[in-house]
BAMI-281608 format. One record per residue (C-alpha): x, y, z; residue in one letter. Coordinates in nm, 4 decimals, padded with zeros to 6 digits, always signed. Layout:
! BAMI-281608
atom x->X; y->Y; z->Z; type->A
...
This chain:
! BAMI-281608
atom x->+20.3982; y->-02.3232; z->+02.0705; type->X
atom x->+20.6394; y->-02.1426; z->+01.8488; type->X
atom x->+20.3262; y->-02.0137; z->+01.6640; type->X
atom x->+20.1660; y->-01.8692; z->+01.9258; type->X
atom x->+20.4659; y->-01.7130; z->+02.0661; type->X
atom x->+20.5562; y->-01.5000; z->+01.7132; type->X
atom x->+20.1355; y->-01.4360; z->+01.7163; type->X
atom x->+20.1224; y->-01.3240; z->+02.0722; type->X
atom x->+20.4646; y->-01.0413; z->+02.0088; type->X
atom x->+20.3276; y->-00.9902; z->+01.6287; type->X
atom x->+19.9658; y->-00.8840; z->+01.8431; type->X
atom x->+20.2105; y->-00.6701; z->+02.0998; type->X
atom x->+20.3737; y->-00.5311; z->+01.7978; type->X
atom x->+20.0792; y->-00.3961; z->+01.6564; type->X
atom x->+19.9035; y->-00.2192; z->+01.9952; type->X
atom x->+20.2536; y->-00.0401; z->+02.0532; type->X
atom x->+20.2633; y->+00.0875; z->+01.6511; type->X
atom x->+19.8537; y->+00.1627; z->+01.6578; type->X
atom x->+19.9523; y->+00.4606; z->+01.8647; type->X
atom x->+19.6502; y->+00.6621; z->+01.8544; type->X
atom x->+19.4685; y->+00.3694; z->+01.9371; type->X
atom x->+19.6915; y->+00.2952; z->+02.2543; type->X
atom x->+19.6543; y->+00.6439; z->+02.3834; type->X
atom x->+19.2993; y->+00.7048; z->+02.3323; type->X
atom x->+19.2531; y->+00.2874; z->+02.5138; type->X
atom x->+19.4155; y->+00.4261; z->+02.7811; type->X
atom x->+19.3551; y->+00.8227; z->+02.8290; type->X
atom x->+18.9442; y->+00.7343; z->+02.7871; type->X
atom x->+18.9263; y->+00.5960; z->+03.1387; type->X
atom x->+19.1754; y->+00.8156; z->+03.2795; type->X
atom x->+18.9526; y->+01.1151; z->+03.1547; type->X
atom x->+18.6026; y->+00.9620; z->+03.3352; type->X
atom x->+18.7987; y->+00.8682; z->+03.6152; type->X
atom x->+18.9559; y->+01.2219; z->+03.6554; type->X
atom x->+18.6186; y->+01.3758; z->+03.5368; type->X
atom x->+18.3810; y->+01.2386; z->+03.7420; type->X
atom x->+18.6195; y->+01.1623; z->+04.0752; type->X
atom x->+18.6463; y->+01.5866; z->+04.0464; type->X
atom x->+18.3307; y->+01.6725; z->+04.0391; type->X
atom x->+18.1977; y->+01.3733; z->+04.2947; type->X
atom x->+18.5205; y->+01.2573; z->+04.4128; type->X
atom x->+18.4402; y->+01.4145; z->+04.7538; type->X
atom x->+18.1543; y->+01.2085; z->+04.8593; type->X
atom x->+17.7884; y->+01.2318; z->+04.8723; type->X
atom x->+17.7465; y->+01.4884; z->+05.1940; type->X
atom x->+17.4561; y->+01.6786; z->+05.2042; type->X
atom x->+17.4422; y->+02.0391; z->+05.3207; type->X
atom x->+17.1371; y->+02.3073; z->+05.2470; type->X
atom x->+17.1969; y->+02.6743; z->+05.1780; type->X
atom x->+16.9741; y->+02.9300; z->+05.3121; type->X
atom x->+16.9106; y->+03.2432; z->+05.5202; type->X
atom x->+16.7628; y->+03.3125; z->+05.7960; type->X
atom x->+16.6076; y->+03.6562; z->+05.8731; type->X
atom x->+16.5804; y->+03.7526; z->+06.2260; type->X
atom x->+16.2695; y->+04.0165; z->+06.2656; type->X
atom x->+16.2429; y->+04.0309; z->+06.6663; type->X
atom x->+16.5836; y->+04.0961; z->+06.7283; type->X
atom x->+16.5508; y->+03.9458; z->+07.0932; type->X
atom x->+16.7443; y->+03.7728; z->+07.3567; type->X
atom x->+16.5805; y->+03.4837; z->+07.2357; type->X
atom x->+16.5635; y->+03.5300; z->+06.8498; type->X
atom x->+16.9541; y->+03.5797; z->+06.8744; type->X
atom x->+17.0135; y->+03.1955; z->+07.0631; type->X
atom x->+16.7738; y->+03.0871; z->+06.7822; type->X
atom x->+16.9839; y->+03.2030; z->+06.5073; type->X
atom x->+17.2928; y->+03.1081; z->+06.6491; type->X
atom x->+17.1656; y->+02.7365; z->+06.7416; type->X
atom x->+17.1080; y->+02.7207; z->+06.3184; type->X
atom x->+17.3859; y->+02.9434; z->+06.2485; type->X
atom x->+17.6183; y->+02.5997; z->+06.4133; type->X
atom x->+17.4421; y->+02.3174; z->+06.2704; type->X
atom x->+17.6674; y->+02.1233; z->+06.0045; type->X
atom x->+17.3569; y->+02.0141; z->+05.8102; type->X
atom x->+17.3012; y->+02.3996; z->+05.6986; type->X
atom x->+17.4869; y->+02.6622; z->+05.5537; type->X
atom x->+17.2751; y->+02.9858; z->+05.6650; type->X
atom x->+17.3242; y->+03.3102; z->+05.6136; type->X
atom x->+17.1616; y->+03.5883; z->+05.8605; type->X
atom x->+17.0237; y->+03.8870; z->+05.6047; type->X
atom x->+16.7740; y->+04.2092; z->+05.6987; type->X
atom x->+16.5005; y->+04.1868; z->+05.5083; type->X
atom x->+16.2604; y->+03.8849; z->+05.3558; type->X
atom x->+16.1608; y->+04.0162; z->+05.0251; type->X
atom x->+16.5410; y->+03.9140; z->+04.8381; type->X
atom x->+16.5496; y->+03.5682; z->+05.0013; type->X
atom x->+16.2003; y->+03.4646; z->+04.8975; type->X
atom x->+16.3328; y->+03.5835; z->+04.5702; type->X
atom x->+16.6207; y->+03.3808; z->+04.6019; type->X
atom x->+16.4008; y->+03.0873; z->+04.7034; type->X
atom x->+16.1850; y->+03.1119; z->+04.4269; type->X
atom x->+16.4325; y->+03.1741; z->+04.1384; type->X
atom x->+16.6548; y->+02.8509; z->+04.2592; type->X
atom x->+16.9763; y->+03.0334; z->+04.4389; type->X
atom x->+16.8785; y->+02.8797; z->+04.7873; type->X
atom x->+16.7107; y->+02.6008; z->+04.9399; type->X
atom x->+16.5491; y->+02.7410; z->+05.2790; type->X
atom x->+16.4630; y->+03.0573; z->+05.4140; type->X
atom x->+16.3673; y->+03.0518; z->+05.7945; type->X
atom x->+16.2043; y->+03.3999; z->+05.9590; type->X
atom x->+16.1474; y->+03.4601; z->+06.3248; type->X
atom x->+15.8371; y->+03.6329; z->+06.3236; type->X
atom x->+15.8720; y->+03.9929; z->+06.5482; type->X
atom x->+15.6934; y->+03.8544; z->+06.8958; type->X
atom x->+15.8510; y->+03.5436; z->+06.9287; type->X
atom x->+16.0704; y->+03.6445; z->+07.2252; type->X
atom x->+15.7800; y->+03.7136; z->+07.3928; type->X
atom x->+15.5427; y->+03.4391; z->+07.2751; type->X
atom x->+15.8357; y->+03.1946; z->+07.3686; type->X
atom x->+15.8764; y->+03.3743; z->+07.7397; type->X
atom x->+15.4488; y->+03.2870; z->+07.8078; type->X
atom x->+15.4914; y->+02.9585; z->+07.6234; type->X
atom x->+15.7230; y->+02.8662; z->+07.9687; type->X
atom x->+15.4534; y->+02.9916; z->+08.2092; type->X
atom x->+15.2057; y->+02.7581; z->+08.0406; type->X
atom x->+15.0732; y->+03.0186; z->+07.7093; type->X
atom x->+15.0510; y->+02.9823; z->+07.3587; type->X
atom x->+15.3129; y->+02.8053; z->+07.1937; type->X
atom x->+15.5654; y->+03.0186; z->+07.0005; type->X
atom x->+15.6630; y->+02.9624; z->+06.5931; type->X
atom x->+15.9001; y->+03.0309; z->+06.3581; type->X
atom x->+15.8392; y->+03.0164; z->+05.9943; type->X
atom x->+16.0401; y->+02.7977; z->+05.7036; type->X
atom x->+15.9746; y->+02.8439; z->+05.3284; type->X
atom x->+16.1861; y->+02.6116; z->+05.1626; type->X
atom x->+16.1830; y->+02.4592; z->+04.7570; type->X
atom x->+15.8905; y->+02.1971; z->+04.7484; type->X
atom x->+16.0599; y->+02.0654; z->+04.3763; type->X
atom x->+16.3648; y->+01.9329; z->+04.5733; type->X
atom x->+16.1811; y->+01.7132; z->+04.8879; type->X
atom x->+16.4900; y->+01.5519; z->+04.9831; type->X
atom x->+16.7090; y->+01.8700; z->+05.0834; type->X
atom x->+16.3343; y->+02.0283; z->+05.2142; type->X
atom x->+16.2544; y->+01.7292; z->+05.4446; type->X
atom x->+16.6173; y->+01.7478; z->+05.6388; type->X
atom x->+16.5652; y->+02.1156; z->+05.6389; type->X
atom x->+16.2586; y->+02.0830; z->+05.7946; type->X
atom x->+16.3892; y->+01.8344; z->+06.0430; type->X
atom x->+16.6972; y->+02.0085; z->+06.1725; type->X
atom x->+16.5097; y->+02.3344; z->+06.1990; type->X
atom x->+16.2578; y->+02.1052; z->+06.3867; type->X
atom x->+16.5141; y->+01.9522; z->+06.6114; type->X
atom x->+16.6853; y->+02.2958; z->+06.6956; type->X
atom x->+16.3450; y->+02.4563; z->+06.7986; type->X
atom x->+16.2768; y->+02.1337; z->+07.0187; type->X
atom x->+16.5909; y->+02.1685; z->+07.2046; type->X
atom x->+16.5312; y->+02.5055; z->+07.2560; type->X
atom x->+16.1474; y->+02.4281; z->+07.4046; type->X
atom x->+16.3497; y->+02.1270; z->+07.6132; type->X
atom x->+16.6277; y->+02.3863; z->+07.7442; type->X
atom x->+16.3481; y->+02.6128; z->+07.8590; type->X
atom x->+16.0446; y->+02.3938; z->+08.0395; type->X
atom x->+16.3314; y->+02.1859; z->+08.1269; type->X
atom x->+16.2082; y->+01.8943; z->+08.0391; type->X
atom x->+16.3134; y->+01.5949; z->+08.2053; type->X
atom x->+16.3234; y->+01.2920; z->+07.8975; type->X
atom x->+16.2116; y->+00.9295; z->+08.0017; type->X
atom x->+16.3792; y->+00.7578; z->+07.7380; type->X
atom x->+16.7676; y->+00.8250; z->+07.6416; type->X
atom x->+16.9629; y->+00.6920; z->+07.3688; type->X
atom x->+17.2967; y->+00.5716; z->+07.4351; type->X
atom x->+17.4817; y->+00.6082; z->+07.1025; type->X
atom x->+17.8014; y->+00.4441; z->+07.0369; type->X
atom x->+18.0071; y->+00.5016; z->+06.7327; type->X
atom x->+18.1185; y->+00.2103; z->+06.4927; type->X
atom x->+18.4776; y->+00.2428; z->+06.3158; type->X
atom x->+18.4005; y->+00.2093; z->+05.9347; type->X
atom x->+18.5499; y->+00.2424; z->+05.6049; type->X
atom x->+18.5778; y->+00.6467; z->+05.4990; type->X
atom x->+18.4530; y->+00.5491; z->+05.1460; type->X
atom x->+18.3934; y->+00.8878; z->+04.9085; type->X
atom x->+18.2541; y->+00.8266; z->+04.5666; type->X
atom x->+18.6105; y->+00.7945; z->+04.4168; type->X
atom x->+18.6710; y->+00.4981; z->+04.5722; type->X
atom x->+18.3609; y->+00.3688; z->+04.4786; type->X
atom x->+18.4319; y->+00.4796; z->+04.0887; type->X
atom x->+18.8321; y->+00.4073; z->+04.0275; type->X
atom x->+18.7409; y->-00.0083; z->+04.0395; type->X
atom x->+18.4395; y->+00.0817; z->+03.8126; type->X
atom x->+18.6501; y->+00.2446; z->+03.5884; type->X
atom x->+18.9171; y->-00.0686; z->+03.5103; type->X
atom x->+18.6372; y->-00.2725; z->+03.4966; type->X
atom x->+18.4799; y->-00.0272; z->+03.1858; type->X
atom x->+18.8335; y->-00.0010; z->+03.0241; type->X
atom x->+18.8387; y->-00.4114; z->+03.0737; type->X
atom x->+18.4952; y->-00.4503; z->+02.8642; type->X
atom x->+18.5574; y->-00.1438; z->+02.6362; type->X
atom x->+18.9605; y->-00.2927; z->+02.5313; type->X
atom x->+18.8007; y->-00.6673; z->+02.4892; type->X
atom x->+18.4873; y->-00.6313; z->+02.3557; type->X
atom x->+18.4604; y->-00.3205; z->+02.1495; type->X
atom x->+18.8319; y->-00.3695; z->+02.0642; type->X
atom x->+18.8507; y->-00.7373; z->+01.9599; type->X
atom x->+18.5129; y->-00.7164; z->+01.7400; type->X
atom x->+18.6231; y->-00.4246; z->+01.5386; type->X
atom x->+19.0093; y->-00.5746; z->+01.4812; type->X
atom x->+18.8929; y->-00.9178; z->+01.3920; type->X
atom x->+18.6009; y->-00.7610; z->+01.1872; type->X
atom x->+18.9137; y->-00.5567; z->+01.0215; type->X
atom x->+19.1621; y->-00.8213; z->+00.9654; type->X
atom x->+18.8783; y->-01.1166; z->+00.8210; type->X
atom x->+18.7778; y->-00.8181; z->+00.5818; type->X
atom x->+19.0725; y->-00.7430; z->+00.4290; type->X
atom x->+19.1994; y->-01.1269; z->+00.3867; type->X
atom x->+19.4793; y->-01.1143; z->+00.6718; type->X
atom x->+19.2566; y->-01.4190; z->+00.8076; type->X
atom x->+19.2066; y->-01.5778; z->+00.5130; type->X
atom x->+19.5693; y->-01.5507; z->+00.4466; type->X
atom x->+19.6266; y->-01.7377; z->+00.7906; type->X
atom x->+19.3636; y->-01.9770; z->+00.7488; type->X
atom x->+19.5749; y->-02.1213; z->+00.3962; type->X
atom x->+19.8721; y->-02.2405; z->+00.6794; type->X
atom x->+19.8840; y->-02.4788; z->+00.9406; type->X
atom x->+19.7495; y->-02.2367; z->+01.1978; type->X
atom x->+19.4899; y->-02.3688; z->+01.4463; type->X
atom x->+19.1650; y->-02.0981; z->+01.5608; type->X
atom x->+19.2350; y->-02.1975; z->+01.9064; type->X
atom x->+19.6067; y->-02.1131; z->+01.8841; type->X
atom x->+19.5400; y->-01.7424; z->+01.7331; type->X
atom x->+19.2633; y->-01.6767; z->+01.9791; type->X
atom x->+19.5049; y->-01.7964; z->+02.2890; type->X
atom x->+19.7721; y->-01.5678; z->+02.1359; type->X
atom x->+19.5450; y->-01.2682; z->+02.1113; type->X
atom x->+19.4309; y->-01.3231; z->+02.4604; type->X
atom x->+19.7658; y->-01.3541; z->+02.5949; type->X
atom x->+19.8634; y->-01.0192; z->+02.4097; type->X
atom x->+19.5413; y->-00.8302; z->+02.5467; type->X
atom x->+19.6165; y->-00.9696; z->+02.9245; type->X
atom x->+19.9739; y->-00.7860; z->+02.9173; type->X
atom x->+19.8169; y->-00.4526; z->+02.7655; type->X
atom x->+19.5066; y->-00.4521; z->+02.9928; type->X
atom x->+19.7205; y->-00.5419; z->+03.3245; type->X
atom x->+19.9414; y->-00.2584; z->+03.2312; type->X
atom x->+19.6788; y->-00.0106; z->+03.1934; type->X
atom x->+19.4798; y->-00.1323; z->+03.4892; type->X
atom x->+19.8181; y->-00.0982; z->+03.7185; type->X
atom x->+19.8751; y->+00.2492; z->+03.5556; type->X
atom x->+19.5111; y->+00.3451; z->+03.6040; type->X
atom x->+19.5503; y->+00.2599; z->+03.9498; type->X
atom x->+19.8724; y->+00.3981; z->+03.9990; type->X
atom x->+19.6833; y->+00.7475; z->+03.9013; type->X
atom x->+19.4172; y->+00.7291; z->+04.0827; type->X
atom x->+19.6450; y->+00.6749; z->+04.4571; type->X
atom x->+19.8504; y->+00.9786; z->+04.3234; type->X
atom x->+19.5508; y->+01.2127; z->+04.2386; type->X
atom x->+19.2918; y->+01.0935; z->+04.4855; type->X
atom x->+19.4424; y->+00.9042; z->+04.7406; type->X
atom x->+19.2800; y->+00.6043; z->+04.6824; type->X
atom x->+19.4067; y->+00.2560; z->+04.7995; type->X
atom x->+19.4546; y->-00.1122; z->+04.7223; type->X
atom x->+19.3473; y->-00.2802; z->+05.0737; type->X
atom x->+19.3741; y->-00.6066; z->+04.9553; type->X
atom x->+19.5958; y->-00.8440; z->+04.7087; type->X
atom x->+19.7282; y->-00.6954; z->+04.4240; type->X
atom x->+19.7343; y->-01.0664; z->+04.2932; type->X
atom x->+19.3885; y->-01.1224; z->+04.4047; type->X
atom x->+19.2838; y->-00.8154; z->+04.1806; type->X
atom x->+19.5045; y->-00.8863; z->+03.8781; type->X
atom x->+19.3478; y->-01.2417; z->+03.9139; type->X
atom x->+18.9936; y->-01.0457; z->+03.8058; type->X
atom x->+19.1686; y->-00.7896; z->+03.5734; type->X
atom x->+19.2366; y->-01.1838; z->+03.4089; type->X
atom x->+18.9234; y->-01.2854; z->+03.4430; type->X
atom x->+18.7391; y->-00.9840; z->+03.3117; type->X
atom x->+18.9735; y->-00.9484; z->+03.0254; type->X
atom x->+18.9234; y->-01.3586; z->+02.9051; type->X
atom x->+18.4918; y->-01.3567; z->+02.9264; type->X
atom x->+18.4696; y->-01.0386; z->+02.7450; type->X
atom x->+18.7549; y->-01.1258; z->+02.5221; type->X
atom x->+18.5729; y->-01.4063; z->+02.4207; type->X
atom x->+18.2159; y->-01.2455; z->+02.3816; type->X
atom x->+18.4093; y->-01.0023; z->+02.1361; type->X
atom x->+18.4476; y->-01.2641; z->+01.9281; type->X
atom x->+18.1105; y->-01.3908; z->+01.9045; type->X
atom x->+18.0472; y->-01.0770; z->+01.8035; type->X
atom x->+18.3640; y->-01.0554; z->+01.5221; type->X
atom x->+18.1812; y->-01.3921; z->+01.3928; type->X
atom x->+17.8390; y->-01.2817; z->+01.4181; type->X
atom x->+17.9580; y->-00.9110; z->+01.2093; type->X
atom x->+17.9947; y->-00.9377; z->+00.8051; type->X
atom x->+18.1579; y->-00.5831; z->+00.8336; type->X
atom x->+18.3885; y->-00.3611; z->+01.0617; type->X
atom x->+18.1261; y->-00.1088; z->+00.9987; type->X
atom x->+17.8954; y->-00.3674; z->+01.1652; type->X
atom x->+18.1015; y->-00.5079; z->+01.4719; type->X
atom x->+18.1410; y->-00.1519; z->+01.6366; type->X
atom x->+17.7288; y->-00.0919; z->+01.6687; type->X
atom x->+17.6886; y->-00.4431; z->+01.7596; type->X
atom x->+17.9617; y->-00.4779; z->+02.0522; type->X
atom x->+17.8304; y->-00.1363; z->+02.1417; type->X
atom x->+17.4800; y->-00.2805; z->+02.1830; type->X
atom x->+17.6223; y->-00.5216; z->+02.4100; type->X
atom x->+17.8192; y->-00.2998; z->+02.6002; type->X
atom x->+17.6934; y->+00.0355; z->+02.6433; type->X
atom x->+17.3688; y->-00.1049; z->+02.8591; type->X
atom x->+17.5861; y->-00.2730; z->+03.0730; type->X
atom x->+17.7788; y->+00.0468; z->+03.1992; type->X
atom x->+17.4911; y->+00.1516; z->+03.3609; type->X
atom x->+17.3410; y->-00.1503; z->+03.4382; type->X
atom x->+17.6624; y->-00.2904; z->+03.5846; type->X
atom x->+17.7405; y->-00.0115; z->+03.8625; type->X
atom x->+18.0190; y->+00.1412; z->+03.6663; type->X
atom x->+17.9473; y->+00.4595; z->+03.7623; type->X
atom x->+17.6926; y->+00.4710; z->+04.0278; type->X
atom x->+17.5937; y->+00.1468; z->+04.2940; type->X
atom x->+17.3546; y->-00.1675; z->+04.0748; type->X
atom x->+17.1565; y->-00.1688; z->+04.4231; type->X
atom x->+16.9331; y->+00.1388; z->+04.3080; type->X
atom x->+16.8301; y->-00.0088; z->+03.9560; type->X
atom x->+16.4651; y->-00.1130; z->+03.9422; type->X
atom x->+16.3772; y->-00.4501; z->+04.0926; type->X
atom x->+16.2260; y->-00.6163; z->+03.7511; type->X
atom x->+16.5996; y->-00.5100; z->+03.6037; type->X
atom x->+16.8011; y->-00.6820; z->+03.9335; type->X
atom x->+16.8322; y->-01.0836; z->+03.7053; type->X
atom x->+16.9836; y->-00.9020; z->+03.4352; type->X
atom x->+17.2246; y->-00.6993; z->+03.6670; type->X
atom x->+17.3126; y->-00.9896; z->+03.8348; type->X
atom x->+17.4072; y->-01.2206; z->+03.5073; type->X
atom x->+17.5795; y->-00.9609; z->+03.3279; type->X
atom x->+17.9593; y->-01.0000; z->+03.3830; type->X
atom x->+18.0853; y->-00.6208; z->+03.4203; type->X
atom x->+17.8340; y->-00.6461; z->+03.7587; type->X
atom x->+18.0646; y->-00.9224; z->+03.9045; type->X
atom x->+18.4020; y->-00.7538; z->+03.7888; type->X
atom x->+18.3345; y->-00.4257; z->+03.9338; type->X
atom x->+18.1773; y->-00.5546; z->+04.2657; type->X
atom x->+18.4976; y->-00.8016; z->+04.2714; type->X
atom x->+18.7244; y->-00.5316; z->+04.2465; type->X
atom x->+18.5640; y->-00.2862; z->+04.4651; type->X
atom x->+18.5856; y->-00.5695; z->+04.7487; type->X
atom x->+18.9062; y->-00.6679; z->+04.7003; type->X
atom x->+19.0645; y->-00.2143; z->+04.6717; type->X
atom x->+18.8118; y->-00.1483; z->+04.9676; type->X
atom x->+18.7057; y->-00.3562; z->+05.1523; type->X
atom x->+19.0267; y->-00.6218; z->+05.1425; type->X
atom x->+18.8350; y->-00.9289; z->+05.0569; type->X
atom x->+18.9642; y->-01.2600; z->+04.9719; type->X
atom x->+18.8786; y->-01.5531; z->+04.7364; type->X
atom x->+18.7130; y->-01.6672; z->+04.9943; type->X
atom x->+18.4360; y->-01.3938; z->+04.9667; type->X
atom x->+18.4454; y->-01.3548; z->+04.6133; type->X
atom x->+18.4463; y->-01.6922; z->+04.4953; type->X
atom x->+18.0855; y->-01.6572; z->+04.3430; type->X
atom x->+18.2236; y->-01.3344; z->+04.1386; type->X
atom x->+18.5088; y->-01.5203; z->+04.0131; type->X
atom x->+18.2857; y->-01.8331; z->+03.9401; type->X
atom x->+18.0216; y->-01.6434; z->+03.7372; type->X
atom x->+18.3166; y->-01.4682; z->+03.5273; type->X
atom x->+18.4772; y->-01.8200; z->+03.4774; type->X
atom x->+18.1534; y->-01.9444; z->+03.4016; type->X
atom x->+18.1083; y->-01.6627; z->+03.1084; type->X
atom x->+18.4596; y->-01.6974; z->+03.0048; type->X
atom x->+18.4052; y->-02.0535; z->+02.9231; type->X
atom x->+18.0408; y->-02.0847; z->+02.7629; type->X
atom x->+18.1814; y->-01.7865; z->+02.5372; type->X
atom x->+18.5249; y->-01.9121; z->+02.4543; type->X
atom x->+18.3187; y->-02.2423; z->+02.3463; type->X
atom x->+18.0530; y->-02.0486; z->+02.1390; type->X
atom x->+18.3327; y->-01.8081; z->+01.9625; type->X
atom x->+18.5456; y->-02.1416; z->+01.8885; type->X
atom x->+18.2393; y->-02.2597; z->+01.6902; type->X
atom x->+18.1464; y->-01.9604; z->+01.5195; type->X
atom x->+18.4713; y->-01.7832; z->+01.4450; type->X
atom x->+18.5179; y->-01.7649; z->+01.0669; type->X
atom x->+18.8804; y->-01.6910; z->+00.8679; type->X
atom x->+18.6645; y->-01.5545; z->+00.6027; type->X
């Protein structure tokens, strides 16, 4: 016991001297998580800029333009002439350019009395489908309720829509838990290959090895060390996040430090399988980086597992960071309980254990 005590403050020692290592462990996360909750922070709305050009200056032509002028889907603006907004269109500045042909106020009065139908006419980008389709649709709807408000039409069917409270979720919240979770796998795995790599190279290991000192007691002592630092950091990280973006813990702190645990102990222990496996520091860092740069995007880190291919889904499901980040988005957003996340925590234990049992066979003092 009294070894792994002066091992776990010797390991604590050396993370507060290692300075540059310490700031860079922590301000790396803190930079994505400022970086990206910036620039997507504010959620994934939807809005399409365009113009719309108004050549019959009518009665009618004017309640057109003001009917898309208020719709929150579109930003339009109302311009003269068609010539600079197809420009526009074509060289990428907007998304949509609707004209109301000269006529339409009268074409739209004889459509009433049983005449030709009336039109309007809506170039839009055909390289971005997405933003041209729900163009295409709200200018749609608009013109229909127009046609309705006229012929006063009389609708068979009604929808009665009622609204559902639910979570206001931006991206931010989505990305803060996926954030710890990277600094979790990045501290562990990256960080314990390349030290042990370090230490078994330049005889500090071998040095240990020559006293009483059991494998199991120095790897419980470096775990212990790594669970202060990364509970720290992940309460600090946190701690940033609610200040900058407002974002929340809705469930148990103690429930989420439980996974910061968990997270830090299975990757902990893959690192070193991967210290044993590497002859060379030089060698640890592009090996645990095999390991772990796939899994930041395969683990929705940064954007949601559910839209990687189907052949890929086994592998995003075995893969630990998967579990951790889903566990800890459930537990800061949604407020979930062990009850919920049990299979999370059990697949985490699960890894923590098969890889503690593989690095206690493998690890080598020399």
């Amino acid at each position: 016991m009294k070894a792994y005590i002066q091992l776990t403050l010797a390991q604590l020692r050396i993370f507060i001297r290692n300075k540059q290592v310490l700031l860079w462990s922590f301000l790396f996360p803190v930079f994505f998580m400022v970086m990206f909750g910036t620039f997507f922070g504010g959620g994934s709305s939807m809005s399409i800029n365009g113009v719309v050009i108004d050549q019959d200056r009518s009665a009618q032509s004017a309640q057109l333009v003001g009917a898309l002028m208020k719709t929150p889907a579109m930003k339009l603006k109302q311009e003269e002439h068609t010539a600079p907004g197809l420009q526009k269109l074509k060289d990428g500045g907007l998304q949509m350019v609707v004209i109301i042909p000269a006529g339409y106020g009268n074409k739209l009065d004889a459509a009433v009395k049983g005449g030709e139908a009336s039109s309007v006419t809506v170039y839009y980008d055909q390289t971005n489908m997405m933003t041209a389709e729900l163009g295409k649709t709200v200018v749609a709807q608009v013109a229909d309720g127009i046609s309705k408000e006229k012929t006063a039409y009389k609708p068979a069917i009604t929808v009665k829509a009622e609204g559902v409270q639910a979570l206001k979720l931006s991206y931010i919240d989505f990305l803060v838990p996926g954030i710890v979770s990277m600094m979790i796998m990045s501290n562990n795995l990256n960080g314990v290959a390349g030290q042990i790599a370090s230490w078994r190279e330049r005889g500090i290991l071998r040095r240990m090895q020559s006293t009483t000192l059991k494998s199991s007691t120095f790897i419980a002592s470096q775990i212990t060390a790594r669970l202060l630092l990364n509970g720290l950091q992940a309460v600090i990280v946190l701690l940033i996040a609610s200040v900058i973006f407002g974002t929340k813990v809705n469930g148990s702190w103690g429930l989420l430090l439980l996974f910061v645990i968990l997270g830090t102990l299975a990757f902990m222990s893959i690192g070193f399988i991967v210290a044993s496996l590497a002859k060379t520091p030089e060698s640890a860092g592009p090996i645990a980086g095999f390991i772990s740069f796939p899994m930041l995007f395969l683990g929705g880190v940064f954007f949601s597992a559910d839209n990687i291919p189907s052949f890929l889904q086994p592998v995003v499901n075995l893969i630990p960071i998967t579990h951790l980040s889903t566990a800890m988005r459930q537990v800061m957003n949604v407020g979930a309980d062990l009850t919920v996340l049990w299979p999370q925590a059990l697949i985490l234990g699960g890894w923590m254990v098969v890889a503690f049992a593989i690095a206690s066979f493998t690890f080598k003092w020399e």
